[in-house]
Predicted model as a PDB file, atoms N, CA, C, CB and O in Angstrom, pLDDT in the B-factor column:
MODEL        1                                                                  
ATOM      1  N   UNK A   1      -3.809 -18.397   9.873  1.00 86.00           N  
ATOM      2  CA  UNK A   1      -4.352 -18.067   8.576  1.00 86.00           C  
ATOM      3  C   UNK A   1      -3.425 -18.626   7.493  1.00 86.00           C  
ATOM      4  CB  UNK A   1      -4.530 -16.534   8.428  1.00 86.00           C  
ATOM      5  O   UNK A   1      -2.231 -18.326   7.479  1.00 86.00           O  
ATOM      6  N   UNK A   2      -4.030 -19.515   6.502  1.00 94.00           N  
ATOM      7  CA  UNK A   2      -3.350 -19.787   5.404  1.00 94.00           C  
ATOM      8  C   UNK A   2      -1.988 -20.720   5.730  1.00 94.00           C  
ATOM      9  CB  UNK A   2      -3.051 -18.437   4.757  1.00 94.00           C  
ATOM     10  O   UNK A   2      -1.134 -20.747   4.845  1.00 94.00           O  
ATOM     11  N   UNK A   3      -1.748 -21.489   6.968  1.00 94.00           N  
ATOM     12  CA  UNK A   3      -1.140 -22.801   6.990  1.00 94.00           C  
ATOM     13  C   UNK A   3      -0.362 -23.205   5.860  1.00 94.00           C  
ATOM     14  CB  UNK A   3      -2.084 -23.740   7.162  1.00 94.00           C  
ATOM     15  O   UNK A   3       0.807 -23.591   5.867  1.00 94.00           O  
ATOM     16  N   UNK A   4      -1.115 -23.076   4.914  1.00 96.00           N  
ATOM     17  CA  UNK A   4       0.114 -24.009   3.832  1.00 96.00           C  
ATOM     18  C   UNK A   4       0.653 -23.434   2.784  1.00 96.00           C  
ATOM     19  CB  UNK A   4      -0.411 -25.262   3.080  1.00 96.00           C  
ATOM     20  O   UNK A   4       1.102 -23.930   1.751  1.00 96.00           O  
ATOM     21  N   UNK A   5       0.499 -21.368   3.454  1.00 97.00           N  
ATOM     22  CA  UNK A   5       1.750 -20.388   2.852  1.00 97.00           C  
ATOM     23  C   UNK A   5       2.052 -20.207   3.752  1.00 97.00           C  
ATOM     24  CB  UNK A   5       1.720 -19.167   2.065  1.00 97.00           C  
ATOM     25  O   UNK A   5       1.550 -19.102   3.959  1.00 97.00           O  
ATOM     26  N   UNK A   6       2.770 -20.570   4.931  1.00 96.00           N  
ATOM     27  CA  UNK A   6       3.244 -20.079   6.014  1.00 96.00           C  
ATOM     28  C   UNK A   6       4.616 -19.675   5.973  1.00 96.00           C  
ATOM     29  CB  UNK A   6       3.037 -20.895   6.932  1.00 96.00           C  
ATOM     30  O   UNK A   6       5.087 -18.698   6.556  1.00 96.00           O  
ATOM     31  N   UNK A   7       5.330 -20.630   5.123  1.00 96.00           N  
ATOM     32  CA  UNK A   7       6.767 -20.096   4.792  1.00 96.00           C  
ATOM     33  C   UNK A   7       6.522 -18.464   3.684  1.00 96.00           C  
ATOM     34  CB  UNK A   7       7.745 -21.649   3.761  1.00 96.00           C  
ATOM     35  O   UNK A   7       6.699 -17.294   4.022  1.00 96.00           O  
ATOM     36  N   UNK A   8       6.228 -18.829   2.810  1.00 97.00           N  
ATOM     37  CA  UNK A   8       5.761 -18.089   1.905  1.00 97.00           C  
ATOM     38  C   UNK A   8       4.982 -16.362   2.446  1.00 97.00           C  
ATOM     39  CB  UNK A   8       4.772 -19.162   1.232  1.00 97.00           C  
ATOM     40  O   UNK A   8       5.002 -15.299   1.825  1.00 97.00           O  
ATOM     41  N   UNK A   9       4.384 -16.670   3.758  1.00 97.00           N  
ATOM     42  CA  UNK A   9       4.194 -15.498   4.228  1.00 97.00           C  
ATOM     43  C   UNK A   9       5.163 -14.599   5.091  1.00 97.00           C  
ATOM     44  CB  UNK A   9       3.220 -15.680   4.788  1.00 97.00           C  
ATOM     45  O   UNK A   9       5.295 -13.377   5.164  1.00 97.00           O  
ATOM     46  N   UNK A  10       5.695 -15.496   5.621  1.00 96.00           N  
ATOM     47  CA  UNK A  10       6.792 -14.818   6.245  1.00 96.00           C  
ATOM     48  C   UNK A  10       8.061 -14.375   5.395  1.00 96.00           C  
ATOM     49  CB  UNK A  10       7.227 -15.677   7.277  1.00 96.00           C  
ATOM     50  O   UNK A  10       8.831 -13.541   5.871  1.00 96.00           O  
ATOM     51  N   UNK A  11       8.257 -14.866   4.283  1.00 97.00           N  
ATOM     52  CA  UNK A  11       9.106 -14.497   3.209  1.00 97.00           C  
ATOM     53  C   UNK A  11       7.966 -13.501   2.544  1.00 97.00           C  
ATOM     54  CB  UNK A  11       9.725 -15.868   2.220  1.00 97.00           C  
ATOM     55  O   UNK A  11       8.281 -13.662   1.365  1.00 97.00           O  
ATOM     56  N   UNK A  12       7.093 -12.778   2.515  1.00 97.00           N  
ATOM     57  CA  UNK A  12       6.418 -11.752   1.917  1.00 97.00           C  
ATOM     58  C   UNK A  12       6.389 -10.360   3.403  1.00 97.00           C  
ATOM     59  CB  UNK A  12       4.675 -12.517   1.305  1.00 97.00           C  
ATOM     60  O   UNK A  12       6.396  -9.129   3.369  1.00 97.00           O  
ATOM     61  N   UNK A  13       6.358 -11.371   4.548  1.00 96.00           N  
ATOM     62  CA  UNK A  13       6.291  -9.961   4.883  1.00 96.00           C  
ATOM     63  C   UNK A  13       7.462  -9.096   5.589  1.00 96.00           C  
ATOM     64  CB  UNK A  13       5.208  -9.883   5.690  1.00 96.00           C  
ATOM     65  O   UNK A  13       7.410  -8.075   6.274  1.00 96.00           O  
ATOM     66  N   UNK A  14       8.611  -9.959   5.124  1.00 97.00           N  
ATOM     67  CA  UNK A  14      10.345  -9.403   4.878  1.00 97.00           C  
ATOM     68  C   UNK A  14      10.542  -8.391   3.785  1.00 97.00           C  
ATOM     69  CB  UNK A  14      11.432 -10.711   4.370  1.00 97.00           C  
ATOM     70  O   UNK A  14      11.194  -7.348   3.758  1.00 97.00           O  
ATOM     71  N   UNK A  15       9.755  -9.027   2.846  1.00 97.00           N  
ATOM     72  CA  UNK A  15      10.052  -7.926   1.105  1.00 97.00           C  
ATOM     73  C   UNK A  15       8.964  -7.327   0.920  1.00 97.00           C  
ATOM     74  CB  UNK A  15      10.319  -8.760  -0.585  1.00 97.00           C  
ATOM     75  O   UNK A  15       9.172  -6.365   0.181  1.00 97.00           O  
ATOM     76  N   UNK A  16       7.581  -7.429   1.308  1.00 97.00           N  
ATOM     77  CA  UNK A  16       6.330  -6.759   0.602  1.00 97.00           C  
ATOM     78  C   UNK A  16       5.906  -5.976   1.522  1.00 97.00           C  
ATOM     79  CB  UNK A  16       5.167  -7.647   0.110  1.00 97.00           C  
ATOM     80  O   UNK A  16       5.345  -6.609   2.417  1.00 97.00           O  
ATOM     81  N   UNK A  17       5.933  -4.904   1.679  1.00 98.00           N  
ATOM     82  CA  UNK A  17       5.412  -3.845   2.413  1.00 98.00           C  
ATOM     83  C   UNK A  17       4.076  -3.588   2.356  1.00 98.00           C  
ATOM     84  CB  UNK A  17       5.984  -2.793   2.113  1.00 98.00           C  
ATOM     85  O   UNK A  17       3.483  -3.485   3.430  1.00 98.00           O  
ATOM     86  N   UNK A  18       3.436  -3.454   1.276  1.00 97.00           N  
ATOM     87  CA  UNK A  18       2.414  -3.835   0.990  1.00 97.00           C  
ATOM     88  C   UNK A  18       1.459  -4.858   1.366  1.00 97.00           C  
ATOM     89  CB  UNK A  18       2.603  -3.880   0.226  1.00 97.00           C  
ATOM     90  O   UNK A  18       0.292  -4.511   1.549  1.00 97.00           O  
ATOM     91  N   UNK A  19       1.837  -6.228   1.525  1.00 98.00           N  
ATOM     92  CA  UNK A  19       1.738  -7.347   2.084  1.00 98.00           C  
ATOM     93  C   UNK A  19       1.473  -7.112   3.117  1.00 98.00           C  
ATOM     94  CB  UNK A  19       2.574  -8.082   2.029  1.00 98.00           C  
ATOM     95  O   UNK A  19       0.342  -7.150   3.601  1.00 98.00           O  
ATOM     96  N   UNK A  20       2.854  -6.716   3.850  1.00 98.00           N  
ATOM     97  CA  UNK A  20       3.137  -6.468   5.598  1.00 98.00           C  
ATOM     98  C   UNK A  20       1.989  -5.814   6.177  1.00 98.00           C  
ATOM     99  CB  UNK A  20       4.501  -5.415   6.005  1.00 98.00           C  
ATOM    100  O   UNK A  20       1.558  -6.230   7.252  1.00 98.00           O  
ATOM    101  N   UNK A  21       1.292  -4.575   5.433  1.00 98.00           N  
ATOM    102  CA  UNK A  21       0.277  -3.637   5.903  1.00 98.00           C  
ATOM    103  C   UNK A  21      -1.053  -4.490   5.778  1.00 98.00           C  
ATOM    104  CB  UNK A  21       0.254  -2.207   5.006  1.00 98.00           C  
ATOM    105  O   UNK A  21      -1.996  -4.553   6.567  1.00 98.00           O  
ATOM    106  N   UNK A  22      -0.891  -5.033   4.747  1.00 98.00           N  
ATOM    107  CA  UNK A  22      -2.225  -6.126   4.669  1.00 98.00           C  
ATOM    108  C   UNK A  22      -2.238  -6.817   6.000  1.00 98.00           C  
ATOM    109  CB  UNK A  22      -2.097  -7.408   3.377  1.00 98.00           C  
ATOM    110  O   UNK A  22      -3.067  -6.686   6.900  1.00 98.00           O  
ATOM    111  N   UNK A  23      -1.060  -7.652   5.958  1.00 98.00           N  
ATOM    112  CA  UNK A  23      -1.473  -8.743   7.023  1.00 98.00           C  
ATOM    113  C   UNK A  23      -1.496  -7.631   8.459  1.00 98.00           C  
ATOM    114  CB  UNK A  23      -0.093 -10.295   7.134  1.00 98.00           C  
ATOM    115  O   UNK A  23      -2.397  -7.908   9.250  1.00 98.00           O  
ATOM    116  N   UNK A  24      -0.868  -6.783   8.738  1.00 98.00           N  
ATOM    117  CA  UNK A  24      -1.479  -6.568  10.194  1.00 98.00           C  
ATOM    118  C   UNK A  24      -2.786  -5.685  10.525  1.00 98.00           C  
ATOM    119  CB  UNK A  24      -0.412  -5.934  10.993  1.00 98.00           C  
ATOM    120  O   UNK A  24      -3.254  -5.405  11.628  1.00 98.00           O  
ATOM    121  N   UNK A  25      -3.278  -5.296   9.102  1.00 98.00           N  
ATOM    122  CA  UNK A  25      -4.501  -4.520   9.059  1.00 98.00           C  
ATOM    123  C   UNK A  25      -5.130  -5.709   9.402  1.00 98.00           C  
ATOM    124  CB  UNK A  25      -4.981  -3.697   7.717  1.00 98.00           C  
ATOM    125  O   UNK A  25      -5.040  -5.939  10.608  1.00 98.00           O  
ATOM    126  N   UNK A  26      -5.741  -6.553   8.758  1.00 98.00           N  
ATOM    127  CA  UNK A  26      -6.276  -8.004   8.939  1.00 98.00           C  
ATOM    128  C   UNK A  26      -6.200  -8.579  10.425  1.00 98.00           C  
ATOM    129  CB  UNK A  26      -5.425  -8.989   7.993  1.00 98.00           C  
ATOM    130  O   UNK A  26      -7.237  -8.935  10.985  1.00 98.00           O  
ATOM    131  N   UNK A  27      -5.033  -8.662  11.022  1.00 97.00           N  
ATOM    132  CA  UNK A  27      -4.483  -9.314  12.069  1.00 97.00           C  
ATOM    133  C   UNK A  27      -5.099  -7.959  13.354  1.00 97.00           C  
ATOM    134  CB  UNK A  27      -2.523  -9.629  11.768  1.00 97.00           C  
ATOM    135  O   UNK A  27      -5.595  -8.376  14.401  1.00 97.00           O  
ATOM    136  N   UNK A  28      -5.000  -6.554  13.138  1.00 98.00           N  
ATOM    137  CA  UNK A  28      -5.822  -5.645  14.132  1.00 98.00           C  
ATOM    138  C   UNK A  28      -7.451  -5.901  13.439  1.00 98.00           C  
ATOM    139  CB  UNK A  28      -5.188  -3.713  14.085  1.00 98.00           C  
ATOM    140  O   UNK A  28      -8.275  -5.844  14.351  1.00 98.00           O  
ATOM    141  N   UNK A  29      -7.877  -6.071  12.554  1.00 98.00           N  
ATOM    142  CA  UNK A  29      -9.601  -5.675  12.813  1.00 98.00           C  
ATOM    143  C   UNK A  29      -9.989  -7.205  13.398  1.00 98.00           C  
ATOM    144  CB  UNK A  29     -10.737  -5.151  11.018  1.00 98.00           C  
ATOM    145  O   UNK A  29     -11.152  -7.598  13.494  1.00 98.00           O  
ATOM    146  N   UNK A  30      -8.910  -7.928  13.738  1.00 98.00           N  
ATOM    147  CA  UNK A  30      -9.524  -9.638  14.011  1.00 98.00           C  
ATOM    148  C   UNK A  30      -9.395  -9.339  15.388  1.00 98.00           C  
ATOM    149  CB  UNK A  30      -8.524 -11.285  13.400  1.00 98.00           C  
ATOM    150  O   UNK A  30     -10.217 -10.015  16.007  1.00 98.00           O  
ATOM    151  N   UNK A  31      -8.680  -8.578  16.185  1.00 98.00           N  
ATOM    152  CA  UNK A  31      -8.549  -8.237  17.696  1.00 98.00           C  
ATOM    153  C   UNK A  31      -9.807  -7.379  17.835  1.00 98.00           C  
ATOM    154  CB  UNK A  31      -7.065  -7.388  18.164  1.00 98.00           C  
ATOM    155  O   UNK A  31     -10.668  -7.652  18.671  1.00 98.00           O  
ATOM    156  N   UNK A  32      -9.894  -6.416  17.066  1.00 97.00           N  
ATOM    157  CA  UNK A  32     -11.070  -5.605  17.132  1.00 97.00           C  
ATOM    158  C   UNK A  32     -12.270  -6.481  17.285  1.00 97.00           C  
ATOM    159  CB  UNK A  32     -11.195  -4.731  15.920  1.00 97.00           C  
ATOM    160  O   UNK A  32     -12.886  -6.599  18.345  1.00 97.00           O  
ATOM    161  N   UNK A  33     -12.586  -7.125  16.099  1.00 98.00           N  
ATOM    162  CA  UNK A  33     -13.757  -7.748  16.558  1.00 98.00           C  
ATOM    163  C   UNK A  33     -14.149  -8.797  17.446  1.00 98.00           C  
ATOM    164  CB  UNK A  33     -14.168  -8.036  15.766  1.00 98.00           C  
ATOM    165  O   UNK A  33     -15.234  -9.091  17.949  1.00 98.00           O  
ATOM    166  N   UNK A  34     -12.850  -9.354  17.526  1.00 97.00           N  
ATOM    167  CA  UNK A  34     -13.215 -10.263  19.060  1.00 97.00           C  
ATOM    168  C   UNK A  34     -13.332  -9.897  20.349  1.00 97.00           C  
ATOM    169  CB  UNK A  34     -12.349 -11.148  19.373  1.00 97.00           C  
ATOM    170  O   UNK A  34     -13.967 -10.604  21.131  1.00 97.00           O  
ATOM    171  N   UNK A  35     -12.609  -8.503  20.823  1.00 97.00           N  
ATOM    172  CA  UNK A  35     -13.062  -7.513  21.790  1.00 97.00           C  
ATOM    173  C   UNK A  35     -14.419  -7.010  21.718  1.00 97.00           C  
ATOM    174  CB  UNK A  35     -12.261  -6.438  21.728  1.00 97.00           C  
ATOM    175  O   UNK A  35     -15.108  -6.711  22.694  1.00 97.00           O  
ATOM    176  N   UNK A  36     -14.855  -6.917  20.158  1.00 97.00           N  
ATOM    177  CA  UNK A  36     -16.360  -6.244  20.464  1.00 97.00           C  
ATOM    178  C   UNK A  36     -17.356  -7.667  20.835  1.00 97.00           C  
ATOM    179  CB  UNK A  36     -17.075  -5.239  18.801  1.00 97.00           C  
ATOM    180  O   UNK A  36     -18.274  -7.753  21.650  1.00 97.00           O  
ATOM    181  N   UNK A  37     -16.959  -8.404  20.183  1.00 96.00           N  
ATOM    182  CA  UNK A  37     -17.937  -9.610  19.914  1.00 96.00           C  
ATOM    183  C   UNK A  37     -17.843  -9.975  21.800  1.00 96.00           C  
ATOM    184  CB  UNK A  37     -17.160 -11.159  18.466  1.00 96.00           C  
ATOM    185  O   UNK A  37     -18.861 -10.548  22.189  1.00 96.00           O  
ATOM    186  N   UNK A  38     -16.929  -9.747  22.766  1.00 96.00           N  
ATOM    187  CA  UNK A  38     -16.574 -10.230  23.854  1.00 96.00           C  
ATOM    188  C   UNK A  38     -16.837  -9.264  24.978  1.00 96.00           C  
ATOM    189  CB  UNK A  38     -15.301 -10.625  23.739  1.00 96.00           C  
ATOM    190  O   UNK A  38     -16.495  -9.178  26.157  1.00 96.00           O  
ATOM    191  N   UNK A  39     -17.850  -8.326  23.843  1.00 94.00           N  
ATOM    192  CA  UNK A  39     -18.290  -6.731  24.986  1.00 94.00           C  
ATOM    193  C   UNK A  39     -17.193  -6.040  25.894  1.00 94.00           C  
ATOM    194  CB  UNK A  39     -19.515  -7.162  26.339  1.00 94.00           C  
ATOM    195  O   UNK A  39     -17.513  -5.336  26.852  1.00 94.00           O  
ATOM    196  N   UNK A  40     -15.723  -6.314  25.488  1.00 95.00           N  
ATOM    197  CA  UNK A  40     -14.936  -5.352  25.801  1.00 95.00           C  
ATOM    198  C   UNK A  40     -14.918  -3.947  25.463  1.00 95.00           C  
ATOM    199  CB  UNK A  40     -14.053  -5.723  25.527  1.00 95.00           C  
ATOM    200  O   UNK A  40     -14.695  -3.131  26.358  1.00 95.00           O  
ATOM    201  N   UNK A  41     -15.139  -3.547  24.203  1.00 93.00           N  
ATOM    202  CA  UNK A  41     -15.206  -3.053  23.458  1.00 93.00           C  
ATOM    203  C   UNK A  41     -16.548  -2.958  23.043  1.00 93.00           C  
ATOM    204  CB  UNK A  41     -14.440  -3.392  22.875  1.00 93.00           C  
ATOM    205  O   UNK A  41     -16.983  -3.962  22.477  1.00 93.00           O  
ATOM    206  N   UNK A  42     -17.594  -1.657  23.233  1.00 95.00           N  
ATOM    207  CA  UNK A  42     -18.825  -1.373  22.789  1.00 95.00           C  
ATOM    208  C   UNK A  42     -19.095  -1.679  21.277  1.00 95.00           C  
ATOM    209  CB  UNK A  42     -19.049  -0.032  23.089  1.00 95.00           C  
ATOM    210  O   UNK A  42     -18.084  -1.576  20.582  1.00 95.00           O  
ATOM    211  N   UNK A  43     -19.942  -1.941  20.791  1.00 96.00           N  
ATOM    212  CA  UNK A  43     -20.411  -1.798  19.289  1.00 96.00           C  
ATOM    213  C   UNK A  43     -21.963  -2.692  19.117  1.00 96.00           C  
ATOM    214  CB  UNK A  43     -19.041  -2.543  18.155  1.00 96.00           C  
ATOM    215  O   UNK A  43     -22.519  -3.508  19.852  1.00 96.00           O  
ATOM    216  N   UNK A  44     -22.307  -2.123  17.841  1.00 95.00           N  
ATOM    217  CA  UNK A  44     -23.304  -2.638  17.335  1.00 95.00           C  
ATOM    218  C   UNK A  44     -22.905  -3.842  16.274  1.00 95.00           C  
ATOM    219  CB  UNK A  44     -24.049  -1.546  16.803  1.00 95.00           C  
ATOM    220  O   UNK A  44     -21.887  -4.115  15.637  1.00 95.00           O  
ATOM    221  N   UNK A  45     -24.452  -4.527  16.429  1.00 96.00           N  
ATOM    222  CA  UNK A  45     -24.036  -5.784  15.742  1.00 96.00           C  
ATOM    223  C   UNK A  45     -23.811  -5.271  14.105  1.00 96.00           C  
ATOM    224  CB  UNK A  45     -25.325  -7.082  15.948  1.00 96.00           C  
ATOM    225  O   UNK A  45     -23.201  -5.987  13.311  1.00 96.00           O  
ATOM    226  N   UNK A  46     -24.442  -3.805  13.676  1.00 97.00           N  
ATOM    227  CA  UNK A  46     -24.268  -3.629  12.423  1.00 97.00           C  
ATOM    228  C   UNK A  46     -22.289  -3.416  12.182  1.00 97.00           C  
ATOM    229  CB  UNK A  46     -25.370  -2.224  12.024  1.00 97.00           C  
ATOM    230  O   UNK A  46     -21.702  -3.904  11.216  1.00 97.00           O  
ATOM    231  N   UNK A  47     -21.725  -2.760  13.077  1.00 97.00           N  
ATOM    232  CA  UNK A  47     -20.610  -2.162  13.039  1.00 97.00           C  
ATOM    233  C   UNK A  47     -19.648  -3.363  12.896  1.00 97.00           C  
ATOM    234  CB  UNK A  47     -20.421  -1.245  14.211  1.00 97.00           C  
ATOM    235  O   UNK A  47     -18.895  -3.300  11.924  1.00 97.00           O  
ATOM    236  N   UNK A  48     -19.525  -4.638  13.840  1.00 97.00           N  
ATOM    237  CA  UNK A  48     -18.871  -5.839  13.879  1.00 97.00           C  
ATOM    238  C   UNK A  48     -19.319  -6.468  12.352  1.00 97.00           C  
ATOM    239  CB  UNK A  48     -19.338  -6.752  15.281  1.00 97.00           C  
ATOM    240  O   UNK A  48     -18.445  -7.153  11.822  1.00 97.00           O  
ATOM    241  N   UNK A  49     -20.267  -6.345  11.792  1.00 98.00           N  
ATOM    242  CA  UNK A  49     -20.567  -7.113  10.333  1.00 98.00           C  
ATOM    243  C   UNK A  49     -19.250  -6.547   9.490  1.00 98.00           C  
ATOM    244  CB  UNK A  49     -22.307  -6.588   9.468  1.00 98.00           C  
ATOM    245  O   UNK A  49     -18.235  -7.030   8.988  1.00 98.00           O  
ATOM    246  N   UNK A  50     -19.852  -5.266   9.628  1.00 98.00           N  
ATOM    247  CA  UNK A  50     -18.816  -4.556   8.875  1.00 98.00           C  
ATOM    248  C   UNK A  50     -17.530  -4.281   8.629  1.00 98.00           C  
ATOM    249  CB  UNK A  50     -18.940  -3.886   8.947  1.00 98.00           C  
ATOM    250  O   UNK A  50     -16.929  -3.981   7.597  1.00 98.00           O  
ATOM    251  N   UNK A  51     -17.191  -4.438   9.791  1.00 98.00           N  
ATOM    252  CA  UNK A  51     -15.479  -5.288  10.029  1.00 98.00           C  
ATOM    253  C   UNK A  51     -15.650  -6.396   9.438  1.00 98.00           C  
ATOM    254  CB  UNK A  51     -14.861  -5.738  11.673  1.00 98.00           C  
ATOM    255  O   UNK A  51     -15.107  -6.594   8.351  1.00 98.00           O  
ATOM    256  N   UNK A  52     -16.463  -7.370  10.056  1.00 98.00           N  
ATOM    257  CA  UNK A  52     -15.500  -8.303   9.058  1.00 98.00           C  
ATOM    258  C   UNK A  52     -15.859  -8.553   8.152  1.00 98.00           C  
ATOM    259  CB  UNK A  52     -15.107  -9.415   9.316  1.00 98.00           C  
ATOM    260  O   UNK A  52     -15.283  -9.637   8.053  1.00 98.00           O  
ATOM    261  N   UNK A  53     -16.623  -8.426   6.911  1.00 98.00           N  
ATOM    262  CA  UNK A  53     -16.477  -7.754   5.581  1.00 98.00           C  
ATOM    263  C   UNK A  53     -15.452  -7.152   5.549  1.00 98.00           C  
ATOM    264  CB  UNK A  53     -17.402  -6.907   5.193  1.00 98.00           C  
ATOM    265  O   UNK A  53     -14.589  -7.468   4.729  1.00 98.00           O  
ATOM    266  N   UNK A  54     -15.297  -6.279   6.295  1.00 98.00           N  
ATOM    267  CA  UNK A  54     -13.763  -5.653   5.736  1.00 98.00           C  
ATOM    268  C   UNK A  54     -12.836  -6.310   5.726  1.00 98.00           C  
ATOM    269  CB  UNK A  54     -13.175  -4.650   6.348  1.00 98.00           C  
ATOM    270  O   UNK A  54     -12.125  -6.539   4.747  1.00 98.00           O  
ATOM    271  N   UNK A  55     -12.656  -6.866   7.234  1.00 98.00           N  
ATOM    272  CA  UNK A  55     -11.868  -8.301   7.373  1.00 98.00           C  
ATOM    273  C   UNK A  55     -11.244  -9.182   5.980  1.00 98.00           C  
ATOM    274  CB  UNK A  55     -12.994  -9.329   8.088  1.00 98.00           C  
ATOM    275  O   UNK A  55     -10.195  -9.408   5.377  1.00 98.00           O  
ATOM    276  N   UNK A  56     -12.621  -9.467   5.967  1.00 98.00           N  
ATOM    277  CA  UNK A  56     -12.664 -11.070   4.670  1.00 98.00           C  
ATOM    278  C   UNK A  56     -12.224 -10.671   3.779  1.00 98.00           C  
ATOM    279  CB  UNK A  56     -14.060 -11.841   4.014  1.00 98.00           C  
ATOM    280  O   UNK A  56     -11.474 -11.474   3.223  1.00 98.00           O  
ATOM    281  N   UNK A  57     -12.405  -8.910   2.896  1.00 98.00           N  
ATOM    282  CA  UNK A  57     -11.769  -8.411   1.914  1.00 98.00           C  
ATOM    283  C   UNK A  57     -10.360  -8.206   1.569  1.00 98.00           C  
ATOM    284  CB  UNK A  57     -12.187  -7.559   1.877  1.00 98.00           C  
ATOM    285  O   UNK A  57      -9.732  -8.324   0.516  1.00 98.00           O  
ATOM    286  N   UNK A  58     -10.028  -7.848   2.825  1.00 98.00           N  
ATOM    287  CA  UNK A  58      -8.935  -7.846   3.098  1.00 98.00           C  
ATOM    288  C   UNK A  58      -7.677  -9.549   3.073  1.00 98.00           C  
ATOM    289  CB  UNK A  58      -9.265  -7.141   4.351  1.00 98.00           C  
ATOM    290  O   UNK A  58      -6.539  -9.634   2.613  1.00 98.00           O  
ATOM    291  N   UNK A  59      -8.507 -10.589   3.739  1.00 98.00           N  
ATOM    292  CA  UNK A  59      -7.703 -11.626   3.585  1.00 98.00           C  
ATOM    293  C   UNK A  59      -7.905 -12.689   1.778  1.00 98.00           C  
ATOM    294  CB  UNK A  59      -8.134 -12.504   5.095  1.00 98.00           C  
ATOM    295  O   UNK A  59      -7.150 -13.555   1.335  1.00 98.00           O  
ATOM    296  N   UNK A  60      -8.942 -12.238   1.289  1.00 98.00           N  
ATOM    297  CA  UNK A  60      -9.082 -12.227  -0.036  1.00 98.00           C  
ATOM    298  C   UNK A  60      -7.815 -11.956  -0.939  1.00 98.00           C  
ATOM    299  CB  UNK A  60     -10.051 -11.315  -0.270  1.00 98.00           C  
ATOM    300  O   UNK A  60      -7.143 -12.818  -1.505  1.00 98.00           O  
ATOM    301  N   UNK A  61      -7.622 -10.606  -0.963  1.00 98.00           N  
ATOM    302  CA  UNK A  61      -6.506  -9.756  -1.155  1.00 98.00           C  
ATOM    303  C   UNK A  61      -5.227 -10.485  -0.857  1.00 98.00           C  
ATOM    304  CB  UNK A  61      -6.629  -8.543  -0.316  1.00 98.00           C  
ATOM    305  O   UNK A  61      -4.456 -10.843  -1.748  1.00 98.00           O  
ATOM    306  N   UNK A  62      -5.012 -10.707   0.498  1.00 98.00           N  
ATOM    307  CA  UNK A  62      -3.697 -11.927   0.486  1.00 98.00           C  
ATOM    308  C   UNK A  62      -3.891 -12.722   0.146  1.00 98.00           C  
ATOM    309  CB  UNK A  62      -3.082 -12.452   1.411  1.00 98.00           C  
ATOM    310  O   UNK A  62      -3.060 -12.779  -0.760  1.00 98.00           O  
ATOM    311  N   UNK A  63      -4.436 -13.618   0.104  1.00 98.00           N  
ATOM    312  CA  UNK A  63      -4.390 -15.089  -0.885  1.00 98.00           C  
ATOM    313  C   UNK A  63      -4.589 -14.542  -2.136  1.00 98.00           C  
ATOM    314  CB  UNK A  63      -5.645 -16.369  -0.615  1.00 98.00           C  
ATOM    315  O   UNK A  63      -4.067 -15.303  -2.950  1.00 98.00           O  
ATOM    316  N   UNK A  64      -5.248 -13.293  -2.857  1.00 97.00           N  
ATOM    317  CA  UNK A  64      -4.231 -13.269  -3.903  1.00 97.00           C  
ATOM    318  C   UNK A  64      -3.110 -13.294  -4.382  1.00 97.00           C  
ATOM    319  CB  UNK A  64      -4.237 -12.842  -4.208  1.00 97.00           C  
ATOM    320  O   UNK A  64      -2.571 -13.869  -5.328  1.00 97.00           O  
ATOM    321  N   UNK A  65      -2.757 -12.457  -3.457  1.00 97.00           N  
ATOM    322  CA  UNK A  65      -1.048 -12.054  -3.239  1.00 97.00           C  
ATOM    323  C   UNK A  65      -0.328 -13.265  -3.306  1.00 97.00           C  
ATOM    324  CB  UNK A  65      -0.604 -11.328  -1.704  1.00 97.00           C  
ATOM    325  O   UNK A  65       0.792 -13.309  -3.814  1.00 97.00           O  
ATOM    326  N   UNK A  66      -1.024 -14.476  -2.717  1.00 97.00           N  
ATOM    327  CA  UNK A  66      -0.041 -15.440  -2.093  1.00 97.00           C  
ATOM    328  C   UNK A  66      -0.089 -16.118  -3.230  1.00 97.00           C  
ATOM    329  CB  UNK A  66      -0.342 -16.254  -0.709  1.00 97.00           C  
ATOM    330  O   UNK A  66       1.007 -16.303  -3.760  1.00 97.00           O  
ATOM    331  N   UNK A  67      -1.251 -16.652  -3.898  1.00 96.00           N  
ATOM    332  CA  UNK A  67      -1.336 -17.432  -5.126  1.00 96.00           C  
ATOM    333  C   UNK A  67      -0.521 -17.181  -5.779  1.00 96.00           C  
ATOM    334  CB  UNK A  67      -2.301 -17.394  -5.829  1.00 96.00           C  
ATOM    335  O   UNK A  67       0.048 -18.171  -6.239  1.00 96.00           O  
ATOM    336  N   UNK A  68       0.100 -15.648  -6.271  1.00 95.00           N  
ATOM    337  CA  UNK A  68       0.321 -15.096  -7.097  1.00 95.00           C  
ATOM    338  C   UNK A  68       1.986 -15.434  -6.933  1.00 95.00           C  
ATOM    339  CB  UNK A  68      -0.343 -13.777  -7.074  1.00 95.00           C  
ATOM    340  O   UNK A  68       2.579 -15.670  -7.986  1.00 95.00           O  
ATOM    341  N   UNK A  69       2.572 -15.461  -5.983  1.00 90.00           N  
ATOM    342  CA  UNK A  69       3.817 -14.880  -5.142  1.00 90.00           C  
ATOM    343  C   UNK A  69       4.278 -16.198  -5.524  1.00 90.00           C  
ATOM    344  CB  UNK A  69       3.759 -14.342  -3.344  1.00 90.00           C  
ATOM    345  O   UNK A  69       5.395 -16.585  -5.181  1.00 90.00           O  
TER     346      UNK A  69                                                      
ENDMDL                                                                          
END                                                                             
């Protein structure tokens, strides 16, 4: 994700706690939904949308951060 803040992320998620919680919230609902999408993990196709919407909101949010940073 985001390749060409890669330094830049790892120098955010040393100091930004905030950040830090972002990126591994992001980084667990992307395991989540590839377990469901891979029928490890039960769900409906409404429930997996909805992750990742949440998902995407969520990595939105960091590339603000990152623009910003």
């Amino acid at each position: 994700m985001f390749p060409e803040f890669r330094d830049k992320i790892t120098e955010l998620k040393t100091s930004d706690h905030h950040f830090t919680r972002l990126f591994d919230q992001h980084n667990a609902l992307d395991q989540k939904i590839r377990n469901m999408e891979a029928s490890i993990t039960p769900a409906t196709h409404e429930e997996i949308e909805t992750m990742k919407k949440e998902k995407l909101a969520i990595k939105d949010h960091l590339y603000a951060i990152l623009k910003k940073a």
